[in-house]
C-alpha positions as a Markdown table, in Angstrom:
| # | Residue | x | y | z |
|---|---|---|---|---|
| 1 | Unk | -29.2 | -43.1 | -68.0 |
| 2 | Unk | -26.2 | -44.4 | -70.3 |
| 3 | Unk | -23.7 | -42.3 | -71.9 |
| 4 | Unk | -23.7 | -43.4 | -75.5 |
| 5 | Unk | -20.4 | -43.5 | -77.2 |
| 6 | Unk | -21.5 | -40.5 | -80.0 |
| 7 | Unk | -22.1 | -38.6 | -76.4 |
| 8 | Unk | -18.5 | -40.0 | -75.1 |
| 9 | Unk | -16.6 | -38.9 | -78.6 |
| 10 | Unk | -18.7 | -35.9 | -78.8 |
| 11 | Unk | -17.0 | -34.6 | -75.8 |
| 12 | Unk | -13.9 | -35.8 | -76.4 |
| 13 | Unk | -14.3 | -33.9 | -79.7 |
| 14 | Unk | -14.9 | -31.1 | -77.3 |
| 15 | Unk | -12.1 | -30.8 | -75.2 |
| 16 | Unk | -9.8 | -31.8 | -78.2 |
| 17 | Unk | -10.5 | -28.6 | -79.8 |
| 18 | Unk | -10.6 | -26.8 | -77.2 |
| 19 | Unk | -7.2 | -28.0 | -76.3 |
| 20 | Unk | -6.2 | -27.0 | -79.9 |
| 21 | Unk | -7.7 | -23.4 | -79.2 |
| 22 | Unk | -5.6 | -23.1 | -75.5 |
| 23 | Unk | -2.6 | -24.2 | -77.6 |
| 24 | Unk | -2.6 | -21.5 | -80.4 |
| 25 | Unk | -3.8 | -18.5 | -78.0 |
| 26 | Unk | -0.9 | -19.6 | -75.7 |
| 27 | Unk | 1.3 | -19.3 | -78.8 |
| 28 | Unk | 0.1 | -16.5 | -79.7 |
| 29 | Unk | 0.6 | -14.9 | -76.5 |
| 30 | Unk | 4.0 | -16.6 | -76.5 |
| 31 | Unk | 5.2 | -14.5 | -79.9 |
| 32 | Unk | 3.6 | -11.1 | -78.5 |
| 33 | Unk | 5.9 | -11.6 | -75.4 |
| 34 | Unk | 8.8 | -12.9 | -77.2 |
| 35 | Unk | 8.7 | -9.4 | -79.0 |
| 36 | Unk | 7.6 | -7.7 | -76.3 |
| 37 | Unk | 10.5 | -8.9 | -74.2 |
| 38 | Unk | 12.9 | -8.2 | -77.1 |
| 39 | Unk | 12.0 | -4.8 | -77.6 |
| 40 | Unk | 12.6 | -4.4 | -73.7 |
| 41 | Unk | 16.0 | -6.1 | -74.3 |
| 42 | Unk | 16.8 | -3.6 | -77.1 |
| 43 | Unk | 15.6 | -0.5 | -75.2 |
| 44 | Unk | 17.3 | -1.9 | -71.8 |
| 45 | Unk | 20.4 | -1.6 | -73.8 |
| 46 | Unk | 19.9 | 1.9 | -75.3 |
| 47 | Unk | 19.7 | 3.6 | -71.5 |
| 48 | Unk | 22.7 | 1.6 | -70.5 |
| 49 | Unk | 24.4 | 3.2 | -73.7 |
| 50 | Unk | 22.8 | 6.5 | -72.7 |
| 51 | Unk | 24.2 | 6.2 | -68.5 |
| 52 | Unk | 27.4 | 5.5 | -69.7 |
| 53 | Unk | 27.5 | 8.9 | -72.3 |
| 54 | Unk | 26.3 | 10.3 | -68.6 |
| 55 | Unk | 28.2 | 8.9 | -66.3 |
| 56 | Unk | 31.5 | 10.1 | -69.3 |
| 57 | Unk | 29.9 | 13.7 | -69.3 |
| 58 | Unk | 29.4 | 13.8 | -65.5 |
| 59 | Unk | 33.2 | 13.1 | -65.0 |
| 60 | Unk | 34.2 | 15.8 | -67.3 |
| 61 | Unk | 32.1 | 18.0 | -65.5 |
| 62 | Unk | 33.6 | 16.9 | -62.2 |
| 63 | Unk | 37.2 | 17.7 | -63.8 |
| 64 | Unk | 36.3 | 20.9 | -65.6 |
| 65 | Unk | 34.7 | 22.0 | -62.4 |
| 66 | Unk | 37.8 | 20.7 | -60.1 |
| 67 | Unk | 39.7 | 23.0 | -62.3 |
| 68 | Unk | 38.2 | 26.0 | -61.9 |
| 69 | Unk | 37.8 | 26.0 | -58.0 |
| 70 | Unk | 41.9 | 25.1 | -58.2 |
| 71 | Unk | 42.3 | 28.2 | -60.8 |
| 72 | Unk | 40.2 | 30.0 | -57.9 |
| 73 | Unk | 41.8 | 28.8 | -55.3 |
| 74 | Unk | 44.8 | 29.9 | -57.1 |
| 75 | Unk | 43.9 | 33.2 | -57.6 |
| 76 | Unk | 42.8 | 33.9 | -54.1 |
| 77 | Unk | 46.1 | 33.1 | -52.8 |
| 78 | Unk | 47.7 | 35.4 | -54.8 |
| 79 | Unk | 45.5 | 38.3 | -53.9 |
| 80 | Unk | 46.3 | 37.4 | -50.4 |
| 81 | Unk | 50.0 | 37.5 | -50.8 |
């Protein structure tokens, strides 16, 4: 049996629009992951921010702490004397 050519544009027909369809879902899902990613970039960059403001904290800590056990030390050796 013969393909006609309606039958022949009918599916070319077909797969054209269903190449248009895979085309705008895949931008679609393009843009969603475009924002997802930048929200990602944006919050990536708020918990460096916030390790720093840690990592500052934890050192003043550290030197605060440092401090004390040298006043300590301090006052141990004195009691000793």
């Amino acid at each position: 049996m013969a393909v006609s050519a309606t039958d022949k544009f009918n599916e070319l027909e077909s797969r054209i629009e269903r190449t248009i369809e895979l085309v705008r879902t895949t931008r679609q899902e393009k843009d969603v992951a475009m924002k997802e990613l930048a929200l990602a970039q944006k919050r990536i960059g708020e918990l460096e921010r916030e390790n720093e403001e840690l990592k500052r904290e934890r050192e003043l800590v550290k030197n605060k702490v440092e401090s004390l056990l040298d006043n300590l030390s301090e006052l141990t050796e004195e009691s000793l004397v």
